[in-house]
Chimera marker file (.cmm) of the C-alpha trace (Angstrom):
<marker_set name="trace">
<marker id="1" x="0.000" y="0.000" z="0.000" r="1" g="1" b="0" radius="0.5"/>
<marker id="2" x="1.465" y="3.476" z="-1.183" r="1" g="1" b="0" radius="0.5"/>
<marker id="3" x="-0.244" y="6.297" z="1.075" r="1" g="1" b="0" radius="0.5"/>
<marker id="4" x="-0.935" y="9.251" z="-0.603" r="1" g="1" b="0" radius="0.5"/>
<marker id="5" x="1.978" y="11.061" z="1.442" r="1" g="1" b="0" radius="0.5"/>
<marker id="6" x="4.494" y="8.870" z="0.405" r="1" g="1" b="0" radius="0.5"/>
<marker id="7" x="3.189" y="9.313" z="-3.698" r="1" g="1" b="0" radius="0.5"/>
<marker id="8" x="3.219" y="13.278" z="-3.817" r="1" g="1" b="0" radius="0.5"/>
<marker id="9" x="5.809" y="13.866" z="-1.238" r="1" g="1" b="0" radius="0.5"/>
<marker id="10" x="3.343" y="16.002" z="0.362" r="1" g="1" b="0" radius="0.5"/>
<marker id="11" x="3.047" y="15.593" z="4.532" r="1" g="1" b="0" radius="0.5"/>
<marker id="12" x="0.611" y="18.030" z="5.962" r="1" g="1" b="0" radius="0.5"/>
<marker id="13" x="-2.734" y="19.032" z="4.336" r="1" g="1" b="0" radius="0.5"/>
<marker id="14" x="-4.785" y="22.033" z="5.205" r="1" g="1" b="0" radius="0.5"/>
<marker id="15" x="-7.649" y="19.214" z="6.741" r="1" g="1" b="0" radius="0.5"/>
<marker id="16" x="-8.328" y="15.686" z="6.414" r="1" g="1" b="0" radius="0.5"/>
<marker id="17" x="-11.550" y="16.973" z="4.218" r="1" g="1" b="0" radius="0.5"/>
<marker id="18" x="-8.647" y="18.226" z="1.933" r="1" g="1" b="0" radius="0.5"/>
<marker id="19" x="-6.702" y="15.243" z="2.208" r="1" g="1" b="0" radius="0.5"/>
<marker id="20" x="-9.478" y="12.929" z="1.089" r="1" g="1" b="0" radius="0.5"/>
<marker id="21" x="-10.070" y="15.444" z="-1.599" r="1" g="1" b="0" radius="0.5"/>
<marker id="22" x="-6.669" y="14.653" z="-3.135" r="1" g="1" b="0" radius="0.5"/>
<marker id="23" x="-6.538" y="11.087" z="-2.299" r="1" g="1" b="0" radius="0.5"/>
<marker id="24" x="-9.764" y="10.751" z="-4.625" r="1" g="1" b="0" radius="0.5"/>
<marker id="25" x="-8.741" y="12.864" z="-7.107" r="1" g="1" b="0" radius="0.5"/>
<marker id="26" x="-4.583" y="11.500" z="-6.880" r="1" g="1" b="0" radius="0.5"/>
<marker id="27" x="-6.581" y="7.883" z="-6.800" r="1" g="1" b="0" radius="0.5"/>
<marker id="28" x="-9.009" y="8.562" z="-9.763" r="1" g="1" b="0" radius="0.5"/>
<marker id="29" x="-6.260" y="9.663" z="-12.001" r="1" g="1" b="0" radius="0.5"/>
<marker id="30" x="-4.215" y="6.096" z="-11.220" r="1" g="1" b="0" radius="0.5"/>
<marker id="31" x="-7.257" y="4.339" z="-11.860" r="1" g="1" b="0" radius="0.5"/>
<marker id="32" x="-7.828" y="5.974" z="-15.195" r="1" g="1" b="0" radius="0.5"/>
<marker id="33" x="-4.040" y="5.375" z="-16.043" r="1" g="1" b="0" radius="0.5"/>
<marker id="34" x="-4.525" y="1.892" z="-15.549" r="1" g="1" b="0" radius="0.5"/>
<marker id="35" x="-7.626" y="1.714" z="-17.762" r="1" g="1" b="0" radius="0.5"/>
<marker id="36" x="-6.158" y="3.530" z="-20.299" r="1" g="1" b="0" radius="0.5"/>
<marker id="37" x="-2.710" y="0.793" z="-20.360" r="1" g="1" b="0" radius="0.5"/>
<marker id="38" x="-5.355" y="-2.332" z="-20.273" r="1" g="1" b="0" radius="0.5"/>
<marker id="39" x="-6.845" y="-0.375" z="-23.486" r="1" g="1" b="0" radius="0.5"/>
<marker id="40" x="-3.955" y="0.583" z="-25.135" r="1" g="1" b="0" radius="0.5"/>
<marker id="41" x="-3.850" y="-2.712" z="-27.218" r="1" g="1" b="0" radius="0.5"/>
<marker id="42" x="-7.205" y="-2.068" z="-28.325" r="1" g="1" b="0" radius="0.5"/>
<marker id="43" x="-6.617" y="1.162" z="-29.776" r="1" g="1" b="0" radius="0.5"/>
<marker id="44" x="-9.056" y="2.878" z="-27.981" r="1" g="1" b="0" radius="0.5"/>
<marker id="45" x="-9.453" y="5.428" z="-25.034" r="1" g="1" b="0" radius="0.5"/>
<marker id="46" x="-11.633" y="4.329" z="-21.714" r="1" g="1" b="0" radius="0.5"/>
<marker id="47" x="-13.956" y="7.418" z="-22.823" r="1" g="1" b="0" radius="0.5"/>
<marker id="48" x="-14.145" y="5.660" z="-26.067" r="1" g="1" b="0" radius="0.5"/>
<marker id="49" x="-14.743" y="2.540" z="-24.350" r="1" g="1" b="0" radius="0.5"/>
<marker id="50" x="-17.519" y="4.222" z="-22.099" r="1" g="1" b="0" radius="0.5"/>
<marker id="51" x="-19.458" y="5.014" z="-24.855" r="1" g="1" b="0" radius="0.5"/>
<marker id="52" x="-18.922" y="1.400" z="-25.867" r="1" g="1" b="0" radius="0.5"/>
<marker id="53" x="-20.134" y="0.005" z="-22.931" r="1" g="1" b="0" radius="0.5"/>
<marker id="54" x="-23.338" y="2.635" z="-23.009" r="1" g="1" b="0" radius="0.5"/>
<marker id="55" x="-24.250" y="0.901" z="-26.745" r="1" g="1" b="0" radius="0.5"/>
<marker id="56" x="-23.407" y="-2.340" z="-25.473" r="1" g="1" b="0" radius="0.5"/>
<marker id="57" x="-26.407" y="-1.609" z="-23.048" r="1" g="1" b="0" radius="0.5"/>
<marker id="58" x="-29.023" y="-0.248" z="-25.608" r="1" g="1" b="0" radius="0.5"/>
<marker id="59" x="-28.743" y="-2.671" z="-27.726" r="1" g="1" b="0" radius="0.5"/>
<marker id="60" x="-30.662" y="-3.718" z="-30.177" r="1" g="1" b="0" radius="0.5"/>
<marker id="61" x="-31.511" y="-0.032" z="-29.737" r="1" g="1" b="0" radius="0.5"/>
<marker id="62" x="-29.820" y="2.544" z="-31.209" r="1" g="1" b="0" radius="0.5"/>
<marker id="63" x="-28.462" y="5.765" z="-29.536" r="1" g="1" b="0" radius="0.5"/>
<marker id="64" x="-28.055" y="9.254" z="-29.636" r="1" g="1" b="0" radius="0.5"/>
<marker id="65" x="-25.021" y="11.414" z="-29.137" r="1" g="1" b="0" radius="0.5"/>
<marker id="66" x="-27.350" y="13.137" z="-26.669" r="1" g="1" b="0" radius="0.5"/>
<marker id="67" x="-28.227" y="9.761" z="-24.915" r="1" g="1" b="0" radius="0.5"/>
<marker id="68" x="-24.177" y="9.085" z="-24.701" r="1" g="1" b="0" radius="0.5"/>
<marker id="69" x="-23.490" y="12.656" z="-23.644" r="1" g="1" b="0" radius="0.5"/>
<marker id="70" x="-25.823" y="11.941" z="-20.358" r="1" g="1" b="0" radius="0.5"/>
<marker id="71" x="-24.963" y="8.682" z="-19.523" r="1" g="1" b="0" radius="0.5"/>
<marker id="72" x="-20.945" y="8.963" z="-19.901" r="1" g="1" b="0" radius="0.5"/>
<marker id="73" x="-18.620" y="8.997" z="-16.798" r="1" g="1" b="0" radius="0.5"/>
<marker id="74" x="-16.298" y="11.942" z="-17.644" r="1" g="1" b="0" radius="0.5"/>
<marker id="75" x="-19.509" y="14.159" z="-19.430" r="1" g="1" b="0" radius="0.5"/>
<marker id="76" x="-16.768" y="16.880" z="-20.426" r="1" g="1" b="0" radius="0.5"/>
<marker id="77" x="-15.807" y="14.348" z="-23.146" r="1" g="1" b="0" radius="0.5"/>
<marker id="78" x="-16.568" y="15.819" z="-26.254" r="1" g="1" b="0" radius="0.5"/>
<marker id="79" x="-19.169" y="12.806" z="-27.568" r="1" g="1" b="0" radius="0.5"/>
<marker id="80" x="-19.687" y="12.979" z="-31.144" r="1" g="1" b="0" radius="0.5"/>
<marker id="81" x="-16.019" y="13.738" z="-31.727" r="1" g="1" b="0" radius="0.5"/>
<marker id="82" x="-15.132" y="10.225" z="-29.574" r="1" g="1" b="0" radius="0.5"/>
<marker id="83" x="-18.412" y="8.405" z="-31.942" r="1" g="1" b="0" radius="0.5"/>
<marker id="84" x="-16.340" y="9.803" z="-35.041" r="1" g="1" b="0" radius="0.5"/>
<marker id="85" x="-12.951" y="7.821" z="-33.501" r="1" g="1" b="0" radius="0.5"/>
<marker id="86" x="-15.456" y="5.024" z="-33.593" r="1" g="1" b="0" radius="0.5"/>
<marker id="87" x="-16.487" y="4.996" z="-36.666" r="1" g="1" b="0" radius="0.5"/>
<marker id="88" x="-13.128" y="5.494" z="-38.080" r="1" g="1" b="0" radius="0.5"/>
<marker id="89" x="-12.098" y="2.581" z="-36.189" r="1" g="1" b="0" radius="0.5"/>
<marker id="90" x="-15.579" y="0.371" z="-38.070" r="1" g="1" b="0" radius="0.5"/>
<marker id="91" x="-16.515" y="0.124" z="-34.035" r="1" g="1" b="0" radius="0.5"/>
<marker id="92" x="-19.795" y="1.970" z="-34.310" r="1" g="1" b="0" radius="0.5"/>
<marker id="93" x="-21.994" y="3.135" z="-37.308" r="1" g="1" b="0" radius="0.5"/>
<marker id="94" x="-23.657" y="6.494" z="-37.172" r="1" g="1" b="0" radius="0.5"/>
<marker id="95" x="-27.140" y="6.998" z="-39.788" r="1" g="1" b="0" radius="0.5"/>
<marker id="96" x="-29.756" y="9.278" z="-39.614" r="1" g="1" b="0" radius="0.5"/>
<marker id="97" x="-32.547" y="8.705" z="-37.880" r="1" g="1" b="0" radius="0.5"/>
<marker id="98" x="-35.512" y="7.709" z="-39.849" r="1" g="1" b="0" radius="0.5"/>
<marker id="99" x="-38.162" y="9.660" z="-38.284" r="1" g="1" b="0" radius="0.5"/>
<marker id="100" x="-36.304" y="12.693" z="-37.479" r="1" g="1" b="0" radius="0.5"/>
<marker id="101" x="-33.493" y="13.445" z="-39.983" r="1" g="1" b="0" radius="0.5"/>
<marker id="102" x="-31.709" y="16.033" z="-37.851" r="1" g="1" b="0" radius="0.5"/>
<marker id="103" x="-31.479" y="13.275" z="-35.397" r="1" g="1" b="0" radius="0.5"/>
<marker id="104" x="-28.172" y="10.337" z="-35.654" r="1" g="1" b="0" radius="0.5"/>
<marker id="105" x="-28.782" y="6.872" z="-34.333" r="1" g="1" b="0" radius="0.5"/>
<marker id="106" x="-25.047" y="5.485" z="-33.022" r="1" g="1" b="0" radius="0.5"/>
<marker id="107" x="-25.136" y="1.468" z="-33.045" r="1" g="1" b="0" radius="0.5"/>
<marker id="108" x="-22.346" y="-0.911" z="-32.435" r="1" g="1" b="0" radius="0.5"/>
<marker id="109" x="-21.323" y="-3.339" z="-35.208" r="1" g="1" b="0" radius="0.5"/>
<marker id="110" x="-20.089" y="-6.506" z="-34.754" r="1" g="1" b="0" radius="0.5"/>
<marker id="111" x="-16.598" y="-5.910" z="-35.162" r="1" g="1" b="0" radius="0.5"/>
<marker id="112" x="-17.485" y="-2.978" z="-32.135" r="1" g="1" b="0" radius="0.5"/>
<marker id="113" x="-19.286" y="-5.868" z="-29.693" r="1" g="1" b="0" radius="0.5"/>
<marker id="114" x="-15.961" y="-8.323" z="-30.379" r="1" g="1" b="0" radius="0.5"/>
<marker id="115" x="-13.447" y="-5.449" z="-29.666" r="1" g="1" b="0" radius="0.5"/>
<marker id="116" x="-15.431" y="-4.157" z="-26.520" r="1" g="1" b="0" radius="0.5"/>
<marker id="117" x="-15.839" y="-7.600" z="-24.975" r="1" g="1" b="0" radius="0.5"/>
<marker id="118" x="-12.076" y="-7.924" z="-25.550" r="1" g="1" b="0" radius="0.5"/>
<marker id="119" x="-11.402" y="-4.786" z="-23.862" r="1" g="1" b="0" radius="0.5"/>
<marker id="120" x="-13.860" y="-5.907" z="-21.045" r="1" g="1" b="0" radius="0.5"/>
<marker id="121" x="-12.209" y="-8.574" z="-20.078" r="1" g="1" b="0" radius="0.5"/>
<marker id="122" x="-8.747" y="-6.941" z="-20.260" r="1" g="1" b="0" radius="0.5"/>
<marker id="123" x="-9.278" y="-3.868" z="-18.191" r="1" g="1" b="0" radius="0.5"/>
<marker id="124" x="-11.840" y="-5.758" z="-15.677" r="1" g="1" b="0" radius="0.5"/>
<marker id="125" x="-9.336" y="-8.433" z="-14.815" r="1" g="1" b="0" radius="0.5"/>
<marker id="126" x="-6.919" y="-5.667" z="-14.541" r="1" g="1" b="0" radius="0.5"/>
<marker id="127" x="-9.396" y="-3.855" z="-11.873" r="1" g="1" b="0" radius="0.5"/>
<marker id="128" x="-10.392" y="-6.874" z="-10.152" r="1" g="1" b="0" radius="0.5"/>
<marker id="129" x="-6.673" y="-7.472" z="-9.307" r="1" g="1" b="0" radius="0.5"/>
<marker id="130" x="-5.804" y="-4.201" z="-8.079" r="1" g="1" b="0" radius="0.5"/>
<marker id="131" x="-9.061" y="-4.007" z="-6.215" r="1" g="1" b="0" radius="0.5"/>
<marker id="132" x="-8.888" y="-7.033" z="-4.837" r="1" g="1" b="0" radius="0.5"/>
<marker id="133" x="-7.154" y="-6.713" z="-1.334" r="1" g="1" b="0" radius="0.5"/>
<marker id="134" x="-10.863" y="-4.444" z="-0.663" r="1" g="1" b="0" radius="0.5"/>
<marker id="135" x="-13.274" y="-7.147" z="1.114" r="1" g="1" b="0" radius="0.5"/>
<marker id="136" x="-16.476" y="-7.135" z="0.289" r="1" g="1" b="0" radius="0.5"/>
<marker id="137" x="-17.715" y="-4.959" z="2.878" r="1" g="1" b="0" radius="0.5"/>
<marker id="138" x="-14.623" y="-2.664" z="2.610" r="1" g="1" b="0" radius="0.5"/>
<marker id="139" x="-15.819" y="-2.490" z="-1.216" r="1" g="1" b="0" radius="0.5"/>
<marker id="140" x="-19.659" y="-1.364" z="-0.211" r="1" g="1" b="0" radius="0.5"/>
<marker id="141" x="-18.624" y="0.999" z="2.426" r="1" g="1" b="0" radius="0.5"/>
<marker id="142" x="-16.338" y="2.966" z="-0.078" r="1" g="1" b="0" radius="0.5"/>
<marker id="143" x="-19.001" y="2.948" z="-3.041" r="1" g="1" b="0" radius="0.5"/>
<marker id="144" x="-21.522" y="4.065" z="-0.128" r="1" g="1" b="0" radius="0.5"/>
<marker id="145" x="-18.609" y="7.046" z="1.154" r="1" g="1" b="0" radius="0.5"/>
<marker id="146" x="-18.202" y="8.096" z="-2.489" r="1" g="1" b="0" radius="0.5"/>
<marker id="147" x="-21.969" y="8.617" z="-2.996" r="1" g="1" b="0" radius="0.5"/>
<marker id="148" x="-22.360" y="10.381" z="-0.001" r="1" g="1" b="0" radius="0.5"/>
<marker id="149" x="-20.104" y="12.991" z="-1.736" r="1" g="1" b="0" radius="0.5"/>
<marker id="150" x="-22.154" y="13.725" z="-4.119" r="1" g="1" b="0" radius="0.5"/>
<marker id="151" x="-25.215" y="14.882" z="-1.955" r="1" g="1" b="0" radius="0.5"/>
<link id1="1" id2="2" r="1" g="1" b="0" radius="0.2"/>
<link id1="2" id2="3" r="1" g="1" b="0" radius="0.2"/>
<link id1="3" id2="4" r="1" g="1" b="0" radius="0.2"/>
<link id1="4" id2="5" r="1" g="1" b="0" radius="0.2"/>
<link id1="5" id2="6" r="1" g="1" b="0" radius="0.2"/>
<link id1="6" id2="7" r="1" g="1" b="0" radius="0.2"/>
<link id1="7" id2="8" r="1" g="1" b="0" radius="0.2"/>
<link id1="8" id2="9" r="1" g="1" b="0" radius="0.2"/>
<link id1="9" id2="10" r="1" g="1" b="0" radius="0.2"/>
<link id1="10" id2="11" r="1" g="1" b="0" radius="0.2"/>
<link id1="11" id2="12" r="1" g="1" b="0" radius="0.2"/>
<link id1="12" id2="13" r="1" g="1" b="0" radius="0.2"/>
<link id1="13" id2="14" r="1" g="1" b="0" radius="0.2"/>
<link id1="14" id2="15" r="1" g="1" b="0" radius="0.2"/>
<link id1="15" id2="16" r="1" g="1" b="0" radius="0.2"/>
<link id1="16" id2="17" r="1" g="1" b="0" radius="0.2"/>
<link id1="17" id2="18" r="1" g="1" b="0" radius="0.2"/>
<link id1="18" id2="19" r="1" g="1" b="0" radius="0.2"/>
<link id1="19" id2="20" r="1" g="1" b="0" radius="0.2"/>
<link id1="20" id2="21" r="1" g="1" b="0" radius="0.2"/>
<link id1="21" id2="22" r="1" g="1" b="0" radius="0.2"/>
<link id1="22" id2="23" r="1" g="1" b="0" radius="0.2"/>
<link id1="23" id2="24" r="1" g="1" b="0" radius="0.2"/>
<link id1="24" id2="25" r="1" g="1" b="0" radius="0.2"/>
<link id1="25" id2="26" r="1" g="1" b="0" radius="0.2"/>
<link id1="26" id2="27" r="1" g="1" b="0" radius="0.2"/>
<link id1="27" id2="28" r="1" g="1" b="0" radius="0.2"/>
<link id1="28" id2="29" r="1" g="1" b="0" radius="0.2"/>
<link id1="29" id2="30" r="1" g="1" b="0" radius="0.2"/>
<link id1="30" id2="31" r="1" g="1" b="0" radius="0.2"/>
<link id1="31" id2="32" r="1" g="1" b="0" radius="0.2"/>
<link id1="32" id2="33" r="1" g="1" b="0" radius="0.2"/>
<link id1="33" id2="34" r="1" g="1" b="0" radius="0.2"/>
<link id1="34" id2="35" r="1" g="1" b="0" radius="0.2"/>
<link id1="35" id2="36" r="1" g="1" b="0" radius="0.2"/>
<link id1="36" id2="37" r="1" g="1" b="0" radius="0.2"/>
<link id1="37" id2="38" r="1" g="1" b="0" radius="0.2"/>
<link id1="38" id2="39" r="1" g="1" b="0" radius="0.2"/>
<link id1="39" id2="40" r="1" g="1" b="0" radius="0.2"/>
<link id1="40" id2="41" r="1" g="1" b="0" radius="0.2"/>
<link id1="41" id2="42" r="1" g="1" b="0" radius="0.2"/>
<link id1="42" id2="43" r="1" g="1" b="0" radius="0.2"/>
<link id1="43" id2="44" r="1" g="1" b="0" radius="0.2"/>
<link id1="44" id2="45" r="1" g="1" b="0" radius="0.2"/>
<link id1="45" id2="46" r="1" g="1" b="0" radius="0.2"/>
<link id1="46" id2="47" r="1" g="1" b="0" radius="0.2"/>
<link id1="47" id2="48" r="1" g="1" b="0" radius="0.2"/>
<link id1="48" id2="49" r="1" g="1" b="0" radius="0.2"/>
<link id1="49" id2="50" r="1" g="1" b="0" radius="0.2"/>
<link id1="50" id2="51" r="1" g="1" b="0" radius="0.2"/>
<link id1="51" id2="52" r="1" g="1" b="0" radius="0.2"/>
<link id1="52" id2="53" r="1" g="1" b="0" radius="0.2"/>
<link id1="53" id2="54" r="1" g="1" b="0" radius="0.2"/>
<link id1="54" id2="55" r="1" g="1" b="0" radius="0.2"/>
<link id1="55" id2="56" r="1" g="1" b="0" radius="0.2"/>
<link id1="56" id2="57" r="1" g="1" b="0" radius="0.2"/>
<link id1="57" id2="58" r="1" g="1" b="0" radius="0.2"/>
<link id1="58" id2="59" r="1" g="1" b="0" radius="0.2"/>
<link id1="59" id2="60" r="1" g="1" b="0" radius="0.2"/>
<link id1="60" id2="61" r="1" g="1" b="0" radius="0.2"/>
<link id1="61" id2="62" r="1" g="1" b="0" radius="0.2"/>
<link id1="62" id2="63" r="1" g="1" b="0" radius="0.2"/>
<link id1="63" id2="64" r="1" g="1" b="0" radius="0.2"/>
<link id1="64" id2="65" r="1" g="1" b="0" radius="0.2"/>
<link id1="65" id2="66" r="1" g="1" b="0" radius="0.2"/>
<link id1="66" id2="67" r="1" g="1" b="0" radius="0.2"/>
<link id1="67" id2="68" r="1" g="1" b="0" radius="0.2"/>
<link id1="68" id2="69" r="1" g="1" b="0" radius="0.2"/>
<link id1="69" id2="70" r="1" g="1" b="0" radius="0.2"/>
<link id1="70" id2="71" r="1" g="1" b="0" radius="0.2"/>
<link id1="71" id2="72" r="1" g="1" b="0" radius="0.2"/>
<link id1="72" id2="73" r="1" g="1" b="0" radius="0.2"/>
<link id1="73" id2="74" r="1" g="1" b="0" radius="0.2"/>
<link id1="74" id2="75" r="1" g="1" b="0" radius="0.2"/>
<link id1="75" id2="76" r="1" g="1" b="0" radius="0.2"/>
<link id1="76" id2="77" r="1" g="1" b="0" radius="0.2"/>
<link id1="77" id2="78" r="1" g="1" b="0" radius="0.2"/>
<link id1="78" id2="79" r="1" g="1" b="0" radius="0.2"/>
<link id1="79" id2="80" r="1" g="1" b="0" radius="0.2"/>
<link id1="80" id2="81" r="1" g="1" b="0" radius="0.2"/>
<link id1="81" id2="82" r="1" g="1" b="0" radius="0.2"/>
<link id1="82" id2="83" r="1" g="1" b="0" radius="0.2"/>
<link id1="83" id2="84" r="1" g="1" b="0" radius="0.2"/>
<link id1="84" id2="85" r="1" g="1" b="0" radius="0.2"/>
<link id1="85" id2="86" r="1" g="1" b="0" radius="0.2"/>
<link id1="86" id2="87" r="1" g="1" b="0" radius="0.2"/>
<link id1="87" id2="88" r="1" g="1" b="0" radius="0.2"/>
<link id1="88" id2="89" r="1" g="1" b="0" radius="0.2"/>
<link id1="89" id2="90" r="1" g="1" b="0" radius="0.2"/>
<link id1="90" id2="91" r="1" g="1" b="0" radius="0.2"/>
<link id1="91" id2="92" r="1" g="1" b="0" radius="0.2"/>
<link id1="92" id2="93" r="1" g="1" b="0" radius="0.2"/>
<link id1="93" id2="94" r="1" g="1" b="0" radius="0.2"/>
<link id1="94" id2="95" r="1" g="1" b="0" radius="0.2"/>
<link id1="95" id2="96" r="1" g="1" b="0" radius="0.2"/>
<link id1="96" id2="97" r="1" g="1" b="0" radius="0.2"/>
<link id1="97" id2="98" r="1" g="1" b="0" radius="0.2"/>
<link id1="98" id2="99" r="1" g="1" b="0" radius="0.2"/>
<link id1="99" id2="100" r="1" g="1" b="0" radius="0.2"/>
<link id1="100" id2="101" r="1" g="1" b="0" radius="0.2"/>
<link id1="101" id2="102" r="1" g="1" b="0" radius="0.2"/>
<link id1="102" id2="103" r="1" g="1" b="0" radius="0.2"/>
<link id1="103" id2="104" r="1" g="1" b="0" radius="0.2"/>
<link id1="104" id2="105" r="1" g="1" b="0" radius="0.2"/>
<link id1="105" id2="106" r="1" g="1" b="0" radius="0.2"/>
<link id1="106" id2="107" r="1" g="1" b="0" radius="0.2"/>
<link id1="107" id2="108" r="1" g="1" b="0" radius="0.2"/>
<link id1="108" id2="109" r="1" g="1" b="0" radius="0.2"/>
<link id1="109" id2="110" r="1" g="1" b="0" radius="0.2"/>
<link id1="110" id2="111" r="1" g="1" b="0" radius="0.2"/>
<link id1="111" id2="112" r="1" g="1" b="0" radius="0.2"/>
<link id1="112" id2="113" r="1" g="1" b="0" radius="0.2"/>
<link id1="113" id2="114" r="1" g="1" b="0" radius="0.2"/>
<link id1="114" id2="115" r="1" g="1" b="0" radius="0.2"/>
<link id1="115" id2="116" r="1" g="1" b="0" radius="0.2"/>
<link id1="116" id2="117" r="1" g="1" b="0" radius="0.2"/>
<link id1="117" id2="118" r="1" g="1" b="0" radius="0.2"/>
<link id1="118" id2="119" r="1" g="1" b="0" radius="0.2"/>
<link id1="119" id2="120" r="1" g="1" b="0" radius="0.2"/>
<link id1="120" id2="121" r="1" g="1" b="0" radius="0.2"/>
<link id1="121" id2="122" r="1" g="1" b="0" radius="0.2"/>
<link id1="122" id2="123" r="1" g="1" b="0" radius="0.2"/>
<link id1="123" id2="124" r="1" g="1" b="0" radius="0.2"/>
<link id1="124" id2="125" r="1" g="1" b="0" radius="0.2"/>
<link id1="125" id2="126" r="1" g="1" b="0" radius="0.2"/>
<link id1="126" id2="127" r="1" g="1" b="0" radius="0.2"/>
<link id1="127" id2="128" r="1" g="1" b="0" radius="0.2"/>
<link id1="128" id2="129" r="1" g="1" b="0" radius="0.2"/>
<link id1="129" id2="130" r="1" g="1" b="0" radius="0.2"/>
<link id1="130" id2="131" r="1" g="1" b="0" radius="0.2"/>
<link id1="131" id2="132" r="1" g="1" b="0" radius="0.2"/>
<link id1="132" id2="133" r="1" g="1" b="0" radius="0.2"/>
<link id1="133" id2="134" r="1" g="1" b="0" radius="0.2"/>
<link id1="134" id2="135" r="1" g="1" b="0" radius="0.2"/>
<link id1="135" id2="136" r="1" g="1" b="0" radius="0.2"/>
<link id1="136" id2="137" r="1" g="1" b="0" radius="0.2"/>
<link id1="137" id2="138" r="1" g="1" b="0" radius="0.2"/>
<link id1="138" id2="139" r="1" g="1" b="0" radius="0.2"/>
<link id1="139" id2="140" r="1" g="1" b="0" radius="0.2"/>
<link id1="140" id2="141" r="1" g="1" b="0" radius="0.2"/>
<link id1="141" id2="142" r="1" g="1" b="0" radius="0.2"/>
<link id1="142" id2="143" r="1" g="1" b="0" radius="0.2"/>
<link id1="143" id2="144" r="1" g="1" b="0" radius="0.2"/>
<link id1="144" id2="145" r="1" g="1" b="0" radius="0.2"/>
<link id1="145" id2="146" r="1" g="1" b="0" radius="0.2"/>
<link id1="146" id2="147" r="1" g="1" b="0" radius="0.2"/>
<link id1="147" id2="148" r="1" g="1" b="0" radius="0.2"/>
<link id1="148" id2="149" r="1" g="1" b="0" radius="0.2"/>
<link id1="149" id2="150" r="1" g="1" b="0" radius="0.2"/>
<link id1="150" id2="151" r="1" g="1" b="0" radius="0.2"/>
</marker_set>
């Protein structure tokens, strides 16, 4: 276990408030680093992968950038610029929407579900082993503490 002390040689903090401020914020950013190694082979970013994951969930559904934009972790990502990485990559298609032309429907295509199940199992098992030394309990408190944040 690295305390957050020891990482940014940092040894007092204004308040523990403070502290735990950092710690999530010093913590988020390793997590994301880790995510974004486990997806390097994939050729894609997690954000990418987020929006991925939300497709993966409306399917057979299609979705709109709007629909992403709302349900995405980090919603400062710029959406439809990460869909057109998609569909560069032949991940995702983007068509108009039938019944309202000024409308896009975002779908995954098969090549997209393959890749993404790939990268699921990659960056999971990468998760699950860092995360692992949390028991159960210890795992439902912190989820619990983290909501609470965000009263």
């Amino acid at each position: 276990m690295i305390r957050l002390e020891d990482a940014i040689q940092q040894k007092h903090f204004p308040d523990i408030h403070i502290k735990a401020d950092i710690n999530i914020m010093f913590t988020a950013s390793w997590l994301a680093n880790l995510k974004s190694r486990a997806l390097k082979p994939y050729g894609i970013s997690w954000q990418q992968f987020n929006i991925l994951r939300i497709l993966k969930g409306c399917q057979p559904k299609a979705a709109s950038v709007r629909y992403l934009t709302e349900r995405m972790i980090d919603q400062t990502s710029n959406a439809s610029r990460l869909v057109d990485k998609l569909v560069q990559k032949g991940l995702v298609i983007r068509k108009e929407c039938p019944e309202d032309r000024r409308q896009v429907e975002i779908t995954l295509t098969e090549h997209g579900i393959e890749e993404m199940h790939k990268a699921s199992i990659a960056m999971e098992g990468d998760l699950r082993r860092h995360l692992s030394h949390l028991t159960l309990e210890e795992a439902t408190q912190l989820n619990s503490l983290l909501d609470k944040i965000r009263v």
